[in-house]
C-alpha positions as CSV (number, residue, x, y, z in Angstrom):
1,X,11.7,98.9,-14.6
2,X,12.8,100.5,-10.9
3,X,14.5,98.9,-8.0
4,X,11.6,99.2,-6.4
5,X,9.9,96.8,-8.7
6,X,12.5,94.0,-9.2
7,X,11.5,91.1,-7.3
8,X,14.2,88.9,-5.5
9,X,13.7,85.4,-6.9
10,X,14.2,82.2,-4.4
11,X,18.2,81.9,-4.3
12,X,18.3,85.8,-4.2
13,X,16.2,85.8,-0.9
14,X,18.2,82.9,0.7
15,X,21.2,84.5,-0.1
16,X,20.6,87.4,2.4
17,X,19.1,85.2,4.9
18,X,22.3,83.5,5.0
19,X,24.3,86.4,4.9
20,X,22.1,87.5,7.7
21,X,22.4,84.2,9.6
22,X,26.4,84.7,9.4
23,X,26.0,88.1,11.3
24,X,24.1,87.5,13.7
25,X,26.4,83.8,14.7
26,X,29.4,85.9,14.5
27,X,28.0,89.0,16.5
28,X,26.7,85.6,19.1
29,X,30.2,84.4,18.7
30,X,32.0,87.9,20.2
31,X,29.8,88.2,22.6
32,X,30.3,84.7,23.8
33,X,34.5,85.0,23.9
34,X,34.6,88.1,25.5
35,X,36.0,87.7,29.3
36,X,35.3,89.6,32.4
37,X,37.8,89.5,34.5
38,X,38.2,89.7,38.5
39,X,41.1,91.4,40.0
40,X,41.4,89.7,44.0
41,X,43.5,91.7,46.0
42,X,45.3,90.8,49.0
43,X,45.9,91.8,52.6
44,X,49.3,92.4,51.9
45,X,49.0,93.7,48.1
46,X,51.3,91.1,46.9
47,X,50.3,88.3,44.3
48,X,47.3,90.1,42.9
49,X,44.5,87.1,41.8
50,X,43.3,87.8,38.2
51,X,40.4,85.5,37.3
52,X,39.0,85.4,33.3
53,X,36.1,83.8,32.4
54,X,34.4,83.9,29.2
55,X,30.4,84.5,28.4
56,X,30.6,80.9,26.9
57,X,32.2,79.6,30.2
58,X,29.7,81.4,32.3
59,X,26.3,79.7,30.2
60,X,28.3,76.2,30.5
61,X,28.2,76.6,33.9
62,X,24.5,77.8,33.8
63,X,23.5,74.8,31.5
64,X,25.6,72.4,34.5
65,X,23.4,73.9,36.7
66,X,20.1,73.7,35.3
67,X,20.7,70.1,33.6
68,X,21.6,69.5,37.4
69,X,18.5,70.2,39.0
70,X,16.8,68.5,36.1
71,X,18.3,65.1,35.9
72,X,18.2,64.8,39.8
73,X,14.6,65.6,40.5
74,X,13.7,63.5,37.2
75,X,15.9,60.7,38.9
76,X,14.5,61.0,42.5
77,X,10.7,61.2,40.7
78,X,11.3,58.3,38.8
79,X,13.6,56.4,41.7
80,X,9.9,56.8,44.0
81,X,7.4,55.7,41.2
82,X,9.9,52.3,40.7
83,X,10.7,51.3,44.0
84,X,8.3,48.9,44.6
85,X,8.1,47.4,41.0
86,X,11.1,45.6,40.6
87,X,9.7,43.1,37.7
88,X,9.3,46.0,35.7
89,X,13.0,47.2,36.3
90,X,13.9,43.4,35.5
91,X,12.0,43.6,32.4
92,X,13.6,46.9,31.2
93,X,17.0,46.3,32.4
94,X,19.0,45.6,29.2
95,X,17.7,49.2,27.6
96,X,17.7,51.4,31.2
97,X,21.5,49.8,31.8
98,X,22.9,51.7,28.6
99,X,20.6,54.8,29.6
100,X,21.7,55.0,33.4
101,X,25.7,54.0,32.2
102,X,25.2,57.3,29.9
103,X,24.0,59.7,33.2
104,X,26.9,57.8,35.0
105,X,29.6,59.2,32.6
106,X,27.8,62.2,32.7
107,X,28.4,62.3,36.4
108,X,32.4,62.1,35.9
109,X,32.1,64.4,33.7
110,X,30.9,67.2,36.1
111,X,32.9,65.6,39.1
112,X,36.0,66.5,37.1
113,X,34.2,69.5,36.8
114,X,33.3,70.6,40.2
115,X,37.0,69.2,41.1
116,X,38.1,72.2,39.0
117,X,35.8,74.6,40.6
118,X,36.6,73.1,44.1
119,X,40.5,74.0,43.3
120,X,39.8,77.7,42.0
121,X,37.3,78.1,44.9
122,X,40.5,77.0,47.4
123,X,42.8,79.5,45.8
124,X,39.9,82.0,46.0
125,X,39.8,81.3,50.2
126,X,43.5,81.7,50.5
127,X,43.6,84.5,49.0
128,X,40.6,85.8,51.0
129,X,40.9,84.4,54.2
130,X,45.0,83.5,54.5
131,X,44.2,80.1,55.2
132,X,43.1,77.1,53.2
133,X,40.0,75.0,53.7
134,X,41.2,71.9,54.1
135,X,42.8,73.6,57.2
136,X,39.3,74.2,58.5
137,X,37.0,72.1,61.0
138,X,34.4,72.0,58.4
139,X,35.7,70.9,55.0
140,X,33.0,68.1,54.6
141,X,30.4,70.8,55.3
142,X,31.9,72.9,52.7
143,X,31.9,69.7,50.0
144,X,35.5,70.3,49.1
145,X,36.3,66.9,51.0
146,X,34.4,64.1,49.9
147,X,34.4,60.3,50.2
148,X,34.4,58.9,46.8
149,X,31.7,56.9,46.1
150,X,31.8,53.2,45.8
151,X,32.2,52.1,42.5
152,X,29.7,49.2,41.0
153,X,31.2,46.5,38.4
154,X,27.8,45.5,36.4
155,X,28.3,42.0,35.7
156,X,25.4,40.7,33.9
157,X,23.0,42.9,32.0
158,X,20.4,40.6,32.6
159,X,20.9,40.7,36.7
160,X,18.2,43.2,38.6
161,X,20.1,43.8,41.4
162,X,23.0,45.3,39.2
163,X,20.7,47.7,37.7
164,X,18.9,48.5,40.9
165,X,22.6,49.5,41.7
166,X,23.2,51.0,38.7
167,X,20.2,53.1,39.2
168,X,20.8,54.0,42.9
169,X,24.2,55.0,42.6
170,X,23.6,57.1,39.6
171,X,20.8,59.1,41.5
172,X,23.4,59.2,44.9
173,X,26.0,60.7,42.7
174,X,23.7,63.5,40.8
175,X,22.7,64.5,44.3
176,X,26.5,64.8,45.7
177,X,27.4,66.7,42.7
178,X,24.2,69.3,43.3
179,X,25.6,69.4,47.4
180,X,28.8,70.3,45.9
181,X,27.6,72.9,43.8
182,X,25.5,74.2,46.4
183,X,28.5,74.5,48.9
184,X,30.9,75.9,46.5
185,X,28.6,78.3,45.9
186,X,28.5,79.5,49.0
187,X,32.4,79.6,49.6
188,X,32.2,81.7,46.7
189,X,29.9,83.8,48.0
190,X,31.4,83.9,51.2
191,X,34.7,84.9,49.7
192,X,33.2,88.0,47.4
193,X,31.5,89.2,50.0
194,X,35.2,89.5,52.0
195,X,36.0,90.9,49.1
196,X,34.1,93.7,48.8
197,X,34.5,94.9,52.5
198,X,37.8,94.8,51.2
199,X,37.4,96.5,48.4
200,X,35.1,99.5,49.9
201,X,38.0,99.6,52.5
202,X,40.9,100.0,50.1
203,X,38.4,102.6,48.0
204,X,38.0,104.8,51.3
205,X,42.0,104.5,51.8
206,X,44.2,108.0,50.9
207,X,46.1,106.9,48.5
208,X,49.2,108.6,46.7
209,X,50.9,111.7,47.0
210,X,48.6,114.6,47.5
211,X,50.6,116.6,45.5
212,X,50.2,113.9,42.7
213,X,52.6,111.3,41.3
214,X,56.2,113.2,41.3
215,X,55.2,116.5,42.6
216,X,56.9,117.8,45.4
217,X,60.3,116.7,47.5
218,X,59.7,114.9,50.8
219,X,61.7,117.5,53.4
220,X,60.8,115.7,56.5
221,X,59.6,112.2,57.3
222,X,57.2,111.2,60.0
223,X,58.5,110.6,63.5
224,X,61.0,112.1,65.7
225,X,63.0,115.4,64.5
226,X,64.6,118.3,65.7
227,X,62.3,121.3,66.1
228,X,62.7,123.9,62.8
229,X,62.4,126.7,64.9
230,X,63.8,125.9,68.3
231,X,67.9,124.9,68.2
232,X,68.5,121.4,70.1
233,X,64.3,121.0,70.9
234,X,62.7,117.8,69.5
235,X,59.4,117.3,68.6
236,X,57.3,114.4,67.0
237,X,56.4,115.0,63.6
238,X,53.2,113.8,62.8
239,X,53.0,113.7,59.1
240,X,55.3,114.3,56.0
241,X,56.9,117.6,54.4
242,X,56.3,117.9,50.9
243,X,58.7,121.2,49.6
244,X,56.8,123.1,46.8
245,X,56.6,125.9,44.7
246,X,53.4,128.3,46.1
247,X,50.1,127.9,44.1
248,X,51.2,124.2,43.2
249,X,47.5,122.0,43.9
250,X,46.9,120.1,46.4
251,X,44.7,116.9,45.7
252,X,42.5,115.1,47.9
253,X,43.9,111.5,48.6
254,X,40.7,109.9,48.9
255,X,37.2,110.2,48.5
256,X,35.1,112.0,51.4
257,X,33.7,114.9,53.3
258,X,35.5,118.2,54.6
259,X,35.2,118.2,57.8
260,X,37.1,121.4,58.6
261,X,38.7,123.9,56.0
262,X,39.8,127.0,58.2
263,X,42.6,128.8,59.1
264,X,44.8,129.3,62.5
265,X,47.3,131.9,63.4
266,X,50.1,128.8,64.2
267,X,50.7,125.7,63.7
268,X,49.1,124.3,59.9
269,X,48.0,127.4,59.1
270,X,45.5,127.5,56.8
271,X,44.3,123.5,56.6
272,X,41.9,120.8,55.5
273,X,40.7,118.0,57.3
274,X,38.5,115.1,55.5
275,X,36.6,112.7,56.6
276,X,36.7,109.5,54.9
277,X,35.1,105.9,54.5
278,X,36.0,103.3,57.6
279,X,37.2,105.9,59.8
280,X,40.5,107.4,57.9
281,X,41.0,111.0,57.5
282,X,43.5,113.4,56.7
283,X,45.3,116.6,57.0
284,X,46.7,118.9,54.6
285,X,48.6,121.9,56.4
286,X,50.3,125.5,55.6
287,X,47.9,126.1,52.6
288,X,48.2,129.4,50.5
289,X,44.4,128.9,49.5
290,X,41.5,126.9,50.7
291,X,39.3,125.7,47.7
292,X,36.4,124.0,49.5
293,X,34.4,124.7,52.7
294,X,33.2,122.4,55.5
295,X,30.5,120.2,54.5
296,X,31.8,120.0,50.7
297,X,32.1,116.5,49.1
298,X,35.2,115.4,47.3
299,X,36.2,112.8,44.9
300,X,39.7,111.2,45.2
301,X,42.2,113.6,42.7
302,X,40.0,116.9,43.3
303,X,41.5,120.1,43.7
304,X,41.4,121.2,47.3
305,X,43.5,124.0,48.3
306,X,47.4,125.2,47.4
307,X,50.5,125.0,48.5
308,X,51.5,127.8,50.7
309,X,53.3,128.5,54.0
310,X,51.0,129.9,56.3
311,X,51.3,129.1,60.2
312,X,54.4,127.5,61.4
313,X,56.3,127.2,58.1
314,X,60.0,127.8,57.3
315,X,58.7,127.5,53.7
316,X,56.3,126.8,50.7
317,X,55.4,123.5,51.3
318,X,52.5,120.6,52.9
319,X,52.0,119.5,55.8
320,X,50.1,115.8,54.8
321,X,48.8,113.9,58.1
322,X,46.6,110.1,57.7
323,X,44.8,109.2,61.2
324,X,42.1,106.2,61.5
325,X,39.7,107.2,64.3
326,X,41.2,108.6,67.3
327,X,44.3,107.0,67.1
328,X,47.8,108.2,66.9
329,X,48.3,109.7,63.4
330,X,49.8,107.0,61.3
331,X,53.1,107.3,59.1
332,X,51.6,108.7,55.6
333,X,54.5,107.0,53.4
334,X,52.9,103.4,54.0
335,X,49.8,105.0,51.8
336,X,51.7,107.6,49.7
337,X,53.2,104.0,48.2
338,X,50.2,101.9,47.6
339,X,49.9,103.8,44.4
């Protein structure tokens, strides 16, 4: 008889749907541990925020959520229909007690919850904002400053006012913990936003050597210097010297536009300007070759010209300038070192 033919009996067939079952839990299980994580990075680029949080942690948080909404509108809904009938409460005390004592616990629970997300959510504004919260005019607003609740001692199963209480206070705590959420989520949101400004800003920002990591020996710094040409004449330099063999590349610092690739009979020579993100651009001066034209888009690390010493040059080397807007140029070592 062929394979084909042979028939799987009973245990045979629940065999592989357990061995099937097991693949699919473990491939659930993967999933569910693995972490994205946030990097938060500071004004000053110091203490560098790194946030985990699991699949599993982020459906835990999900389920708080929904279960949330849920047992609060079912609460309210059933706080309206019983208001007025308080011999029915009486009557169903003993049973509701154990029922509402149960959602109480389940209140702690996600107070020590939220109490957790209210302290990462704090950190999170520091880091953001330089400042903490509680240092802010509106910290009840925010619902990380709360005034606990007054606790109820139940006395007698049998009493209807206790359960009334138990009942009311159960429903009043369900809705502070969904205000809570609700304003922690929008100091998070707040806070991400910052973030990525912050982010976009620090993408847009020349970073590194141009002549990548290593390349090239700094010859002259930015600021005051005696002229090269001109015995006993100062001048202001406005950008660094990198000394280079000619040909060596020349990369863009950041991503952006070429606003000008041309050539002058002084000064840098043959040069690129470009125009970058939140009002930065640079200069690269004294080029041997120009390998993109005005109007060309370029990607941080592309190949823009060579190193050469065109204009007025004592030498193969760059000329590397960083300006924001129409200000003064700005010293390029404080962004040659970010990287």
């Amino acid at each position: 008889m062929e394979l084909s033919e042979h028939k799987l009996n009973l245990l045979e067939r629940m065999t592989l749907k357990s061995y099937e079952l097991k693949k699919s839990l473990k491939k659930i299980h993967t999933f569910g541990k693995t972490k994205i994580s946030l990097l938060f990075i500071p004004h000053s680029n110091e203490n560098i925020v790194k946030v985990e949080i699991s699949h599993y942690t982020l459906g835990f948080l999900f389920l708080i959520i929904v279960s949330l909404l849920s047992l609060g509108l079912s609460f309210f809904g059933y706080y309206l229909y019983t208001r007025n009938d308080h011999q029915d409460i009486y009557n169903r005390g003993n049973t509701e007690k154990v029922f509402f004592l149960h959602h109480d616990l389940m209140g702690d629970i996600l107070e020590n919850t939220i109490d957790d997300l209210a302290s990462e959510t704090e950190d999170l504004y520091k880091v953001t904002w330089e400042r903490s919260l509680r240092d802010t005019k509106t910290n009840e607003e925010m619902g990380l400053i709360q005034d606990e609740p007054e606790k109820i001692e139940v006395a007698n199963a049998s009493n209807l006012d206790s359960n009334m209480k138990i009942y009311t206070y159960t429903v009043e705590k369900f809705a502070e913990v969904f205000d809570s959420l609700s304003n922690l989520k929008a100091n998070f949101q707040n806070s991400m936003d910052y973030l990525e400004t912050r982010e976009s800003i620090f993408e847009s920002m020349p970073r590194g050597r141009p002549l990548g990591p290593g390349v090239g020996l700094i010859t002259s710094t930015y600021g005051h210097r005696e002229d090269p040409f001109y015995v006993d004449v100062g001048e202001f330099h406005n950008g660094i010297d990198f000394a280079s063999a000619n040909g060596t590349p020349i990369y863009a610092t950041a991503p952006g536009v070429v606003a000008d690739a041309s050539s002058s009979d002084g000064g840098l020579g043959m040069h690129v300007r470009i125009n970058h993100e939140n009002g930065f651009f640079t200069m690269y001066g004294h080029c041997s070759k120009l390998l993109v034209a005005e109007g060309d888009i370029v990607k941080r690390g592309d190949i823009i010209a060579h190193v050469g010493s065109t204009g007025k040059a004592t030498g193969s080397h760059l000329h590397y300038e960083v300006h924001i807007g129409l200000d003064p140029p700005i010293n390029p070592q404080e962004f040659i070192n970010i990287d």
